[in-house]
C-alpha positions in Angstrom: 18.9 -89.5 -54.7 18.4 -87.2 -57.3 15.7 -87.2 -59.6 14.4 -85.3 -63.1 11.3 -85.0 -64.8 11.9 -85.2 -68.7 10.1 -84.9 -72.1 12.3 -87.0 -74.9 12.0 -85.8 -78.5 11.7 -87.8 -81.3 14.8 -89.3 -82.5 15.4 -87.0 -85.6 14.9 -84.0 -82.9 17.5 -86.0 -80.6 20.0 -86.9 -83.3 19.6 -83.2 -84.5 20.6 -82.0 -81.3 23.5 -84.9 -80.8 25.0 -83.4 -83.9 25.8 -80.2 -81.5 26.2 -81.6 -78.6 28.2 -84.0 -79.2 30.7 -81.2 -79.5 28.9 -78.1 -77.3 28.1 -80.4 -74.4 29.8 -82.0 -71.9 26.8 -83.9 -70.5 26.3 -85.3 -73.5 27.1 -89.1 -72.8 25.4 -88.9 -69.5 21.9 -88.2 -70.6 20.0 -88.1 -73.7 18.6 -84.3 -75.9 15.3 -83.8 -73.6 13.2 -80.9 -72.2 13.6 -80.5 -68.3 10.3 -80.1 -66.3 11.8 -80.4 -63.1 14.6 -81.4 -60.8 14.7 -82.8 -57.4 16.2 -84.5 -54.5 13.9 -87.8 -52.7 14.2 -90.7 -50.8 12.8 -94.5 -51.5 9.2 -93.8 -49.7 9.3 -90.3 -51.5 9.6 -91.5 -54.8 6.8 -94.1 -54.8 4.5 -91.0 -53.9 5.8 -89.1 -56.6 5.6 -91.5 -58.9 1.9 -92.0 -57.7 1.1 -88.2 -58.0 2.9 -88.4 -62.0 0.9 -90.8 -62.8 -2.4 -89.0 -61.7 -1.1 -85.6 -63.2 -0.2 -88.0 -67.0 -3.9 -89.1 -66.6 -5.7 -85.3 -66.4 -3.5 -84.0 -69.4 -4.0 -84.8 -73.3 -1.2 -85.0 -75.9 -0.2 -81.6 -76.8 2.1 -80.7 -80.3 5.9 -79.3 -79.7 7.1 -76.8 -82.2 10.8 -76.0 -82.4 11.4 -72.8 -84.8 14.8 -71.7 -83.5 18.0 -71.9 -81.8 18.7 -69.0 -79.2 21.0 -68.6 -76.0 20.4 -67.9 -72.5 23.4 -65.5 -72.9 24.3 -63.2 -70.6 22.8 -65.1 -67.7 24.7 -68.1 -68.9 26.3 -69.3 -72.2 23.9 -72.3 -72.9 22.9 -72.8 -76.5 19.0 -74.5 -77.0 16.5 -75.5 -79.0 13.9 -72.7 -78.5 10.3 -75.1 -78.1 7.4 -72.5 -78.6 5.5 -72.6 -75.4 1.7 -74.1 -75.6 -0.7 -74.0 -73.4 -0.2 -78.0 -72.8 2.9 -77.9 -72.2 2.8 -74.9 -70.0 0.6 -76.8 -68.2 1.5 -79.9 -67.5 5.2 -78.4 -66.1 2.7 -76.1 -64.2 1.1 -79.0 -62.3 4.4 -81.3 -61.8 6.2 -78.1 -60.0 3.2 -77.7 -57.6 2.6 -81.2 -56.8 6.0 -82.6 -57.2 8.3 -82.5 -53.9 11.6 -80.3 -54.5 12.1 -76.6 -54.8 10.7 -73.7 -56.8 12.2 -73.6 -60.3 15.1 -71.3 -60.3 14.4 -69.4 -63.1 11.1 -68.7 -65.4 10.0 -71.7 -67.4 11.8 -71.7 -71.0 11.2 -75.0 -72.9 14.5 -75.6 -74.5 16.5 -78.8 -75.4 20.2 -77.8 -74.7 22.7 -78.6 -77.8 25.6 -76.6 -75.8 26.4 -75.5 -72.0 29.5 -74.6 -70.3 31.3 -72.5 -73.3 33.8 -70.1 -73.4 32.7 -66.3 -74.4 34.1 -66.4 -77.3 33.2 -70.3 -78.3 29.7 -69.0 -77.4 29.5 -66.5 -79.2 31.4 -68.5 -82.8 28.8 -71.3 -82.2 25.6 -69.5 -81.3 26.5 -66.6 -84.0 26.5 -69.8 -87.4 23.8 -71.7 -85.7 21.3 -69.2 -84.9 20.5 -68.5 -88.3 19.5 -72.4 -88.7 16.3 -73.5 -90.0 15.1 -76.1 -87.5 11.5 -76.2 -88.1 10.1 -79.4 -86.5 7.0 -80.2 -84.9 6.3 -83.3 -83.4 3.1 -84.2 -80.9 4.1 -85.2 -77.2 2.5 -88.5 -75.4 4.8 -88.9 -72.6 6.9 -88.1 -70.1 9.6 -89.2 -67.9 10.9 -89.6 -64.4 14.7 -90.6 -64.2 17.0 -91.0 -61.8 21.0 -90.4 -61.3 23.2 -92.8 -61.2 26.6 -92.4 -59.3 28.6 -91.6 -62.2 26.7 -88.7 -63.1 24.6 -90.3 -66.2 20.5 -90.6 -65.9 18.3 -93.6 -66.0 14.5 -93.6 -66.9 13.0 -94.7 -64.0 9.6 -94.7 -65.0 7.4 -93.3 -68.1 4.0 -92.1 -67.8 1.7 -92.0 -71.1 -0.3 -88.5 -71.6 -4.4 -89.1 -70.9 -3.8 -92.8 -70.0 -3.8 -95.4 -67.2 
């Protein structure tokens, strides 16, 4: 089964980013704005460790403040539209830890907090919707608590499985 590791904004972050990708995303019904900190594939007796090992890793980190100045593009690897989320040292670590402890493979690419408002566009819709919206001002800063484990269902949409409260048991 597939499973993700997920920080969910606030709601006036997540209704921001609806308000794009309700139009730049295609996965939007499937799974609510959020910032990936990993994906990975387990089995039953795999996920009860992990799920253990989250909960240790939640206990050794504090809260930490997400800042969101920006909207920028991974273009010309790929023509995904984001939420930039200023990296911090909390943050950075706590995705840190969950990628070394956490079954599954090495990230892919470099870590890039982001919350993805549009994926899978043209060139040229890329470029019309990234050229008006990166001149937004979408100052927020909000302070994260929690995180997330979810899991995919068969029809492709995701499911909090279980959520694990920053510095707590």
């Amino acid at each position: 089964m597939k499973y993700g590791i997920v920080i969910f904004p606030s709601k006036k972050v997540q209704d921001l980013a609806n308000s794009y990708r309700k139009r730049y995303d295609p996965h939007y019904a499937l799974i609510p704005p959020h910032v990936t900190l990993k994906t990975f594939e387990a089995s039953a007796g795999q996920i009860r460790e992990a799920s253990d090992t989250l909960s240790s890793i939640a206990k050794n980190h504090k809260d930490f403040d997400m800042s969101i100045k920006k909207v920028s593009s991974f273009q010309p690897v790929n023509n995904v539209i984001y939420l930039k989320i200023e990296p911090t040292d909390g943050l950075n670590q706590l995705h840190q830890e969950i990628n070394e402890k956490i079954i599954g493979e090495k990230p892919e690419y470099a870590f890039v907090p982001h919350i993805t408002i549009g994926q899978k566009l043209s060139n040229d819709e890329h470029s019309d919707v990234y050229g008006s919206l990166r001149m937004s001002d979408v100052g927020h800063e909000e302070t994260v608590d929690r995180f997330h484990l979810l899991y995919q269902l068969e029809n492709g949409s995701w499911s909090v499985y279980e959520t694990f409260r920053l510095g707590k048991d």
